[in-house]
C-alpha positions as CSV (number, residue, x, y, z in Angstrom):
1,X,8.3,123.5,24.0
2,X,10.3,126.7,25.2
3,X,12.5,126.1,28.0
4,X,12.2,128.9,31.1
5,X,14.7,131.8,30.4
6,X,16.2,132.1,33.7
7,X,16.7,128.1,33.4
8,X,18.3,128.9,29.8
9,X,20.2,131.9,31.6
10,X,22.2,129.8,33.9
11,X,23.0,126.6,31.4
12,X,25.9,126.0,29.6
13,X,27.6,123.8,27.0
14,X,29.6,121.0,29.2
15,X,32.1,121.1,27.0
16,X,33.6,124.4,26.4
17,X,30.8,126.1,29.1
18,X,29.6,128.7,26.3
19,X,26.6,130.0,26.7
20,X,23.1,127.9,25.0
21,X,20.5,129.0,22.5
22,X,17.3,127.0,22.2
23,X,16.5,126.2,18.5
24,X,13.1,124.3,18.4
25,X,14.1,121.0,20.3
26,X,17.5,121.7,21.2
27,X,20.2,123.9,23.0
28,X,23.0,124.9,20.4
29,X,26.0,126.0,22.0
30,X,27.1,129.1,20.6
31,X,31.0,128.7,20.7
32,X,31.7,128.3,17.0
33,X,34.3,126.3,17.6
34,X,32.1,123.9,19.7
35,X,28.6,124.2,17.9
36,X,27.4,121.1,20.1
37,X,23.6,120.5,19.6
38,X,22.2,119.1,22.8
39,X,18.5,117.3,23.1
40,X,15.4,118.4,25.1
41,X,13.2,115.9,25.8
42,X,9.9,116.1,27.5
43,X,11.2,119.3,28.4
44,X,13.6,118.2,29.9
45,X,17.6,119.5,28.4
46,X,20.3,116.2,28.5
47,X,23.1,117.9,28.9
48,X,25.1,114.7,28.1
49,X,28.3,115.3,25.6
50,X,27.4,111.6,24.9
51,X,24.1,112.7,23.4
52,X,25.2,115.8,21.7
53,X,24.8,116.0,18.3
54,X,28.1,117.4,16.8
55,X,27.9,120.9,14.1
């Protein structure tokens, strides 16, 4: 499922607050030096660092 792009627009990594790219069922954060990989489920994104599935 495709998140909205204005929704996408105004997310951001809570860890480093780089911007997010969807990649099927998840938001990758696109600081390399971050690379967090962040769960959306039921459409919905868990921005959680907990969650987060490291690079």
């Amino acid at each position: 499922m495709s998140l909205d792009a204005q929704l996408l627009a105004i997310l951001a990594c809570p860890q480093c607050k780089s911007a997010l790219n969807q990649e099927a069922d998840k938001l990758v954060c696109q600081n390399p030096s971050c690379g967090l990989r962040f769960p959306v489920r039921d459409g919905i994104p868990v921005m959680l660092i907990e969650e987060a599935e490291k690079p």
